[in-house]
N, C-alpha and C positions, 0 to 999 in steps of 0.2 A: 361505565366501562373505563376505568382507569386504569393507571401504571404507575411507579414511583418519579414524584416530582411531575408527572405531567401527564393529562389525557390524551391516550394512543393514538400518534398522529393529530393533536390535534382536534379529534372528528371523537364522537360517541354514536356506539350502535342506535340506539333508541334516546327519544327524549319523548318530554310531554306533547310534540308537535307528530309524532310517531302514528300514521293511520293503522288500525288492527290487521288491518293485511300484512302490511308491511312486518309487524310484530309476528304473526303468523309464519312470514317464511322465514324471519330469523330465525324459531325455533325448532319449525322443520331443519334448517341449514344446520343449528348446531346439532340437531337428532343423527343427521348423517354421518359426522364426523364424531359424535361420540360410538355408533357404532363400527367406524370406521379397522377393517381390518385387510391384511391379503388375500383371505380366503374370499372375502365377500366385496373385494373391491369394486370390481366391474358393475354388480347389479345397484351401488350406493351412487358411485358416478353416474349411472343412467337416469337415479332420482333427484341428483345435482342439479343434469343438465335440464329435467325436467322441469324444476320450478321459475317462476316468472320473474326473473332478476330483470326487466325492463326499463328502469328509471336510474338516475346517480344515485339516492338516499339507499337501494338497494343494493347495487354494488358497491359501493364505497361499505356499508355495513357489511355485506359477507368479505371481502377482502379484510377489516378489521375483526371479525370471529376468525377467520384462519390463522390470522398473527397473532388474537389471547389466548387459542388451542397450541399454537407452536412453542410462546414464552409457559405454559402450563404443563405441556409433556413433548420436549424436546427430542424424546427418542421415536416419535413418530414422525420428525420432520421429513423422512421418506416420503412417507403416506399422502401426508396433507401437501409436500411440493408436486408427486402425482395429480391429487381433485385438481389443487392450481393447474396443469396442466390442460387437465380434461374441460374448465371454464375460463382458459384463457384467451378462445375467440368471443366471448361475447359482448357483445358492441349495445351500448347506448346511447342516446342522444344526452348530452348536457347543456344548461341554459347559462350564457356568459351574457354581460354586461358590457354593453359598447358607448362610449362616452366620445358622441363625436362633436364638442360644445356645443349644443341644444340643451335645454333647461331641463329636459328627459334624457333621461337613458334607454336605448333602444337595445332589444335582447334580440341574443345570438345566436344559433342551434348550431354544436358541433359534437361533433362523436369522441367517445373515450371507451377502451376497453377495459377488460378484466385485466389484460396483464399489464396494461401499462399503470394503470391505479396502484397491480401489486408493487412493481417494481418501480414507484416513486415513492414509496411509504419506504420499500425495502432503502432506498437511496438514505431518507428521511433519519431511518432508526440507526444506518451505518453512521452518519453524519453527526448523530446530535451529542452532546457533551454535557453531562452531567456538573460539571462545575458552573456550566452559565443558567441552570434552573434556579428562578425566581424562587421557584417553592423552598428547594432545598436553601437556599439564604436565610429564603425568610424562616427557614424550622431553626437554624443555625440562630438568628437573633433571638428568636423564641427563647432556643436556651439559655442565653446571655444572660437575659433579665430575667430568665426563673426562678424560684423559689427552691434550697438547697432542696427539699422534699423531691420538687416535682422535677429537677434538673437529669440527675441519673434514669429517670424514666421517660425523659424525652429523648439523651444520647441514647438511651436503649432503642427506642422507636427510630430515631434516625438512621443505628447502627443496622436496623434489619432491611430498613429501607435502600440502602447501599446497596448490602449484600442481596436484595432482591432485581436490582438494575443489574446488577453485575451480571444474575442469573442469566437476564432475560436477552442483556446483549451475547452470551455467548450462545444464547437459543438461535436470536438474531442471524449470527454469522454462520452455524449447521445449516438453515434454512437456506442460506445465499447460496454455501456449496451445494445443496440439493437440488436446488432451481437452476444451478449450471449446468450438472450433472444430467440433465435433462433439457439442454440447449437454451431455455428460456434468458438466461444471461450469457455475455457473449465472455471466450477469454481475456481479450484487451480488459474487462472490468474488472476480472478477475486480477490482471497483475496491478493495476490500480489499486485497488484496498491491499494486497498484501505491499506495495510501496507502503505507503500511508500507515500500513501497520508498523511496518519495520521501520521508519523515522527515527523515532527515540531510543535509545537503548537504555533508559532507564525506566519505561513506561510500563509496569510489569502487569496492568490489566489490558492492553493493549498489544503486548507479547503472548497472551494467554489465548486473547480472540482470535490472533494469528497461528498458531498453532492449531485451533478450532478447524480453521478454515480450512488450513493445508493438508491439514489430516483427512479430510472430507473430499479435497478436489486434487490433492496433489498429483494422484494415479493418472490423472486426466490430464494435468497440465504436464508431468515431464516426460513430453515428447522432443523425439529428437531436433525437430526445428525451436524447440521451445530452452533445450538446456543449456545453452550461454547463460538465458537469464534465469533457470532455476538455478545455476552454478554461482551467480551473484547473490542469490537471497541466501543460500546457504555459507557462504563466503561472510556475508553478514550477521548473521548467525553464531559463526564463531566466534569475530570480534565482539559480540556482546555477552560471550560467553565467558570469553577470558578476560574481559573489563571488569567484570562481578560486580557490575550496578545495581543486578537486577539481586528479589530474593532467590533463595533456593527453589523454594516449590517453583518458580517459574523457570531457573534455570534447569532443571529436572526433565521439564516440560520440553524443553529445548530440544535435549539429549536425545529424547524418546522421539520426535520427533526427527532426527537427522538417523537414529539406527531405523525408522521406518523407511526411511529413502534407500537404506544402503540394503534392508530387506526387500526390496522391491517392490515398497508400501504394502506389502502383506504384513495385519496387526500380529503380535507377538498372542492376543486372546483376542478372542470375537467379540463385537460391540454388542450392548443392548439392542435387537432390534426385534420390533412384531415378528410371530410366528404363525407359521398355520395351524391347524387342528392334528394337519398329519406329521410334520415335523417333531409336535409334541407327543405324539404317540409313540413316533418311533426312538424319540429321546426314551421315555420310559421304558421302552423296549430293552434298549441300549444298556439302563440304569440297575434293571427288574435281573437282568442277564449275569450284570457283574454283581448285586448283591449274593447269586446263585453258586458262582464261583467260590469267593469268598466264603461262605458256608460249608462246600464240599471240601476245600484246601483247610480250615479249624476242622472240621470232623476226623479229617483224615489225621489232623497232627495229635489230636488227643489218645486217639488209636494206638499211636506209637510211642504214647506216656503210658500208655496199660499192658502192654507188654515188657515191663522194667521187671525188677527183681520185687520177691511178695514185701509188704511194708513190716516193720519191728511190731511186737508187742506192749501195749501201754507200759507195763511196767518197766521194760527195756529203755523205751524213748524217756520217761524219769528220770533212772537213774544217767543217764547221758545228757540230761538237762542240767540235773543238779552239782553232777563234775565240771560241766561248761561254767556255772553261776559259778564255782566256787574258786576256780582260779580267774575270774574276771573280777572278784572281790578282793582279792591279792595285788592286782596291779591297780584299782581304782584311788588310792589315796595318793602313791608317787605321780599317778595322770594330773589328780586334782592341784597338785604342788604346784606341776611343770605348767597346767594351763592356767594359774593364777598368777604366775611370774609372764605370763606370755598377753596375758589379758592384760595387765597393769601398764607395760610395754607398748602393747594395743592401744592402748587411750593414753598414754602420753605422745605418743605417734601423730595420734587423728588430731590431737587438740594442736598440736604444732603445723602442721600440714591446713587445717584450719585456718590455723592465723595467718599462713602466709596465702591462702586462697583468698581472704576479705582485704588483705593488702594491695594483691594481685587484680582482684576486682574494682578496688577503689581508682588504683592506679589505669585502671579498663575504660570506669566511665569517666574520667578527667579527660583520657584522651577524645573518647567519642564525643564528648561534647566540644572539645577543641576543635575536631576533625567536622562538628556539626557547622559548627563558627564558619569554620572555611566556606565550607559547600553553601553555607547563603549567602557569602559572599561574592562566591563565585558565580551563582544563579543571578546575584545583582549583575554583576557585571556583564553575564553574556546575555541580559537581558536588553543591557543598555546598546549592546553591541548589534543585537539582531535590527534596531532600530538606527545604527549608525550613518547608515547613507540618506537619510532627510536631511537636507539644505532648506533655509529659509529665503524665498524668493529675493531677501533685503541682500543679501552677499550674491548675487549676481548680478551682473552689468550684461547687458544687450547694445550688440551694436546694428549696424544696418549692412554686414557685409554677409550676403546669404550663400552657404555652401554649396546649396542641392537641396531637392527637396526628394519625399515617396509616397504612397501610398498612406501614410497615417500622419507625416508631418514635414514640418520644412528644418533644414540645417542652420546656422547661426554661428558666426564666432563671438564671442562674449567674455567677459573675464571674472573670475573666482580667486578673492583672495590675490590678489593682483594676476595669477597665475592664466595666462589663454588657453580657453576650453572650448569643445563643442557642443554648443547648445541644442538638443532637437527638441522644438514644443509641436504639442499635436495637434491639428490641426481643429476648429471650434465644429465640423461638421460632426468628428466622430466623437465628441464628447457632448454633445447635445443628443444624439440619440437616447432612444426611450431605456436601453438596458447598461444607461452611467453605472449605475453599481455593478454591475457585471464588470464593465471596464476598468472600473478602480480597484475591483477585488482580486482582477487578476493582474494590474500594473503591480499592486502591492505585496502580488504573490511573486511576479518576475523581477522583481526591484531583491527581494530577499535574497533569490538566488545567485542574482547579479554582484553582488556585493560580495558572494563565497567565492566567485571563479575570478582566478589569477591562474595565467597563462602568460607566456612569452609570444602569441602567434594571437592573442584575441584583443582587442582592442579596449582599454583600461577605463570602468569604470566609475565616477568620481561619486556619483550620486544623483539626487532628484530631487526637484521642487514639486511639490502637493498641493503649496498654500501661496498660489501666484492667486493674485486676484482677478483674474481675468477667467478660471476655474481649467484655465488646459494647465496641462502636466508636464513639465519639462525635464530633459534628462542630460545630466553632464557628463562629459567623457575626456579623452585626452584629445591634443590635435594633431594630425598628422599631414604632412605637404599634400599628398596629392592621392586618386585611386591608380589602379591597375590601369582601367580604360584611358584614363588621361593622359599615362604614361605612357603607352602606345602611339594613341592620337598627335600627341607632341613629338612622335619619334624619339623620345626617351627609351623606349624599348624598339627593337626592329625586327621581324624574320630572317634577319642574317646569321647564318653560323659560328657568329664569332659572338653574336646574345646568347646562343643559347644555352650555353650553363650558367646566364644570371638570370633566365624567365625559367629555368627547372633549379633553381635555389630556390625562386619566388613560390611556384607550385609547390615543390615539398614544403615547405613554410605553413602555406593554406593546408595543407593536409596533414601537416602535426596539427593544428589548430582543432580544425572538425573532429579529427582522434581522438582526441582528449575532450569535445563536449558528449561525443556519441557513448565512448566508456564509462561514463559516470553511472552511480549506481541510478539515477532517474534520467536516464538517456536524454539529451539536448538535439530536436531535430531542428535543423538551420533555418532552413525552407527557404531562403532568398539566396542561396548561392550564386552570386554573377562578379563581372569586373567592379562595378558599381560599388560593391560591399565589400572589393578588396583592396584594404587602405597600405599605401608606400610612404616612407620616410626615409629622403636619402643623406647613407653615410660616406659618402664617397663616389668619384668616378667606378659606374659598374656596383654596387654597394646598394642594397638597399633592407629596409628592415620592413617586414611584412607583417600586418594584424588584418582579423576578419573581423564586420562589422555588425550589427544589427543581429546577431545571434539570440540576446536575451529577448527580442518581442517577435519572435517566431510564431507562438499561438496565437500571440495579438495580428498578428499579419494576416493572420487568416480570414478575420473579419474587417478588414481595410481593405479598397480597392488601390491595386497597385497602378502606380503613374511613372513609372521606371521605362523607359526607353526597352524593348523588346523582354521583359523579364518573364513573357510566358515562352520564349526559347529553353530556359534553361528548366522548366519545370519538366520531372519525370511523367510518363503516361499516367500513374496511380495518383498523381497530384491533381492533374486534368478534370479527374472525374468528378460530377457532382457529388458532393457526401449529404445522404440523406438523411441519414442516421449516426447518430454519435458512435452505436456498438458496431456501425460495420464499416468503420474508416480504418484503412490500409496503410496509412505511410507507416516508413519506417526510416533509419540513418539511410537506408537502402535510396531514397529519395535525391539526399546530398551527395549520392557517388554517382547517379547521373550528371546531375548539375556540373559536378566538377569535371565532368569528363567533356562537356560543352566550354566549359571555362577555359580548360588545356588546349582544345583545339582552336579558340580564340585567339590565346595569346603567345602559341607556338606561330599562328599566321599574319597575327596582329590586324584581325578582320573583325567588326560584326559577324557572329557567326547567324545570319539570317535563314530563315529556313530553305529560300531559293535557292541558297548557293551554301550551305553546310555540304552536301556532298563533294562538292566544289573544293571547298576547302583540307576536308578529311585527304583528300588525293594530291593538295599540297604538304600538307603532310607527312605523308608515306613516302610521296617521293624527292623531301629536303634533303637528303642522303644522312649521313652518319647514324646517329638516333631515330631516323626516322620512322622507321617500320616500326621498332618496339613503341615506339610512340603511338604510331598510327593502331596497331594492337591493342593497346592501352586504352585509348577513349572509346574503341569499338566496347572494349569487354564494359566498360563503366557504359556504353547509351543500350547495354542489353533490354530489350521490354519489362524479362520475368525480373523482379528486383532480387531475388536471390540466385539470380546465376551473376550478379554484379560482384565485385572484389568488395572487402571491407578498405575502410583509409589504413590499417596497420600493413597490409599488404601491399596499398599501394604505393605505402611511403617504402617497403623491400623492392620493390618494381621498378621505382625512382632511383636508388640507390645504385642497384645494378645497369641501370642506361649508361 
């Protein structure tokens, strides 16, 4: 059971270790689903649910027949995401391997379902990338060293092999919107792969899958709480449109796509899908009726051709043929003059228009290849670029003066290039843990991002070390004098009315900051908003310049235990919760408008705001006089429970404005 470049998944239905049982309900399994229709669904799903899928080797094989039927006839991916439905509580035991250093391995018994097998193959097939296939390499050398004979019939073999993947992944992604569309995948995943999709704007099989999908799920996703962020995929959308990187059929593709949203995802023609019996009948119906028409509407017009005047007699209709030939024989020799002077004219015409066509093309592909020249050069360059922020551990110096520490690591001043920076390395607990790769693949994911955001309000990136010898990972940045909290603490900042329009310079500061990470087309959620993480640099008596700090390891923070001085004050309720489940985690930007609203009421009273005494505080507050009510207003609306009855930061920074 193959696929191009690689066995699906991995795993093969049957091999030689295959018991005849086992082979038996495979091909009952595939029986069902070749006779699989609407009409007869319910009674094939009862014979589904009836046979003995009890063991892994049997599940994991029917879970792989449902994905060679879906890349085989795509237009049933309905049907077959239904049966998924109908066998998605079945539970088996599976035997793991536990290596607890003893010379043996002692085994494991834990359960796995139908849907979780489906939907990590489905992860599997979104994920996998055809340029890093061994096989297709090795086909690729293959032809290097062939024989001119056999060369053209292996790019032919390779060529179909492509255009076979291509197939399968956009079977792939109809299937993903089917299994949404039916709750089994959650939306948060859903805007995950069309992020991912929409990345490249040159990527034109990956603009194509994206299109696949949205067409299949889009009715579902744009709902009113949902269309800020349909309104930015489509925003996106256009700038790839008018960039014209892509080819045409893709941008076609686009098109049809954006006038389906503004038709209200109703298609312009009906998709392929299974019928009933009675459907098709009544079509016929339908077809049998207007052939009917049609017949009586010719009968009738022939009708009213025989009621003309009676026709001439043969000899009549001659002699009016042979006067017609005879003055068409009179003008035929001045015709033959004028169109031989007009032909001759004709081909000196084409043949000049010719030559400047082949000059016009030459001069075409001189440029395209000029223009080719560029664009790999440019590819050079932003390749080297995407890799710009790796420092080599030799260009930094460590000193012993320790800033602070958190949750994943300690602070450090050190110097770069003679320049003083902020060191943070991570601490040797969380990189010793069992899932390092996980942690390096998402430092190397946040490192990327880090290196694109430049802000005036977020704290400057320099770069990071990877290859310290000691294996933690450290991260350089700019240095700034002091936090928020320290500034207080020192009485640098006070609760007197005569601070308070330099601690709400400071606050709108932090919230153009957060603004501009939360609007970005892959939304930045903070998750550690406190004093702690808000960095001062003073320009003067009353003066000072504000950045926000630890922004880029926000997902990373999630699996760090935090050692910050009260930092689960400022977390929102929906942060609090245990998340059990990756598809049903809640946060949103809506998380950092709580926080900030804890942060304002801190450093309006220059207090911990501790949980005993926050009410305490709010009512200092309210009654500082001037600003204060709007103030006190202000952090009530940001510590709301529901996170969507909270303000966004664009409105709070109008709210700021107007105080």
């Amino acid at each position: 059971m193959t696929e191009p470049w690689r066995r699906l998944g991995a795993r093969c239905v049957t091999t030689s270790d295959t018991d005849p049982v086992t082979e038996e309900l495979f091909r009952k399994f595939q029986g069902i689903l070749n006779k699989l229709t609407p009409q007869n669904f319910k009674k094939l799903a009862e014979q589904a649910r009836e046979l003995e899928i009890d063991n892994e080797e049997r599940l994991k094989g029917c879970v792989d027949i449902i994905f060679l039927n879906v890349f085989k006839g795509p237009m049933f991916c309905e049907a077959y995401a239904q049966m998924c439905r109908v066998l998605s509580f079945i539970k088996v035991e599976i035997v793991m391997r536990d290596d607890d250093g003893d010379d043996e391995c002692k085994k494991v018994m834990k359960e796995t379902t139908f849907r979780r097998e489906l939907l990590s193959l489905c992860q599997r097939e979104f994920e996998k990338d055809k340029r890093d296939n061994k096989a297709k390499e090795e086909m690729l050398k293959a032809i290097e060293i062939a024989a001119p004979g056999e060369k053209e019939d292996k790019e032919a073999e390779l060529k179909e092999l492509e255009n076979v993947a291509h197939r399968n992944s956009l079977a792939n992604h109809r299937f993903l919107g089917e299994l949404f569309k039916l709750k089994m995948l959650s939306e948060s995943i859903m805007h995950e792969c069309i992020v991912r999709l929409l990345r490249s704007e040159c990527d034109n099989e990956a603009l194509e899958r994206f299109c696949v999908l949205i067409t299949v799920t889009g009715k579902k996703l744009d709902h009113p709480q949902a269309k800020q962020r349909m309104d930015r995929y489509f925003e996106r959308i256009n700038e790839i449109i008018e960039k014209k990187k892509i080819e045409l059929r893709t941008r076609f593709m686009l098109l049809d796509v954006q006038d389906l949203r503004k038709n209200d995802w109703k298609p312009r023609r009906q998709p392929q899908i299974p019928k009933t019996i009675d459907e098709i009948h009544q079509e016929a119906e339908i077809e049998a009726a207007r052939e009917n028409e049609m017949m009586i509407k010719s009968a009738k017009h022939k009708k009213k051709r025989s009621r003309g005047t009676e026709p001439a007699s043969p000899k009549e209709k001659k002699q009016t043929e042979a006067q017609k030939l005879n003055e068409e024989l009179k003008i035929i020799p001045e015709q033959l003059l004028t169109e031989n002077k007009e032909l001759k004219d004709a081909v000196t015409h084409l043949q000049q228009d010719h030559k400047e066509k082949d000059e016009l093309v030459s001069k075409l592909l001189s440029e395209i290849y000029r223009l080719s020249e560029q664009v790999r050069k440019l590819e050079d360059k932003v390749t080297a670029l995407e890799n710009n922020w790796k420092i080599s551990y030799k260009d930094v110096t460590l000193s012993r003066h320790k800033l602070g520490s958190g949750g994943w690591g300690e602070v450090i001043i050190g110097k770069f290039h003679g320049q003083q920076v902020a060191v943070k390395r991570f601490y040797e607990s969380i990189m010793n843990q069992k899932n390092i790769e996980y942690y390096f693949q998402m430092l190397n994911r946040e490192m990327a991002t880090l290196s694109q955001l430049h802000h005036p309000n977020l704290l400057q990136f320099i770069g990071a070390v990877l290859d310290d010898p000691s294996g933690n990972p450290m991260i350089i940045t700019e240095v700034m004098d002091t936090s928020l909290r320290s500034a207080y603490e020192k009485k640098e900042l006070t609760p007197d009315p005569a601070c308070r329009p330099v601690i709400l310079s400071i606050m709108r500061d932090v919230a153009v900051g957060l603004s501009y990470l939360h609007c970005l087309l892959d939304p930045i959620i903070h998750r550690d908003v406190s004093s702690a993480n808000v960095l001062l640099e003073s320009k003067g008596p009353g003066k000072w310049k504000t950045k926000i700090s630890d922004f880029g390891l926000a997902k990373m923070a999630r699996s760090a235990t935090t050692k910050a001085v009260g930092a689960m004050v400022y977390s929102a309720p929906e942060c609090l919760q245990t998340v059990v489940d990756f598809e049903e985690s809640k946060q949103s930007p809506k998380a950092d408008v709580f926080s900030y609203g804890i942060l304002l009421c801190e450093v309006i009273t220059c207090r911990f705001p501790e949980h005993q005494i926050f009410r305490v505080l709010l009512d200092q507050v309210r009654s500082s006089g001037g600003s204060g009510s709007s103030l006190h207003s202000l952090v009530v609306s940001c510590g709301t429970k529901d996170p969507e009855k909270r303000p966004t930061m664009k409105q709070i920074i109008e709210q700021l404005d107007h105080i």
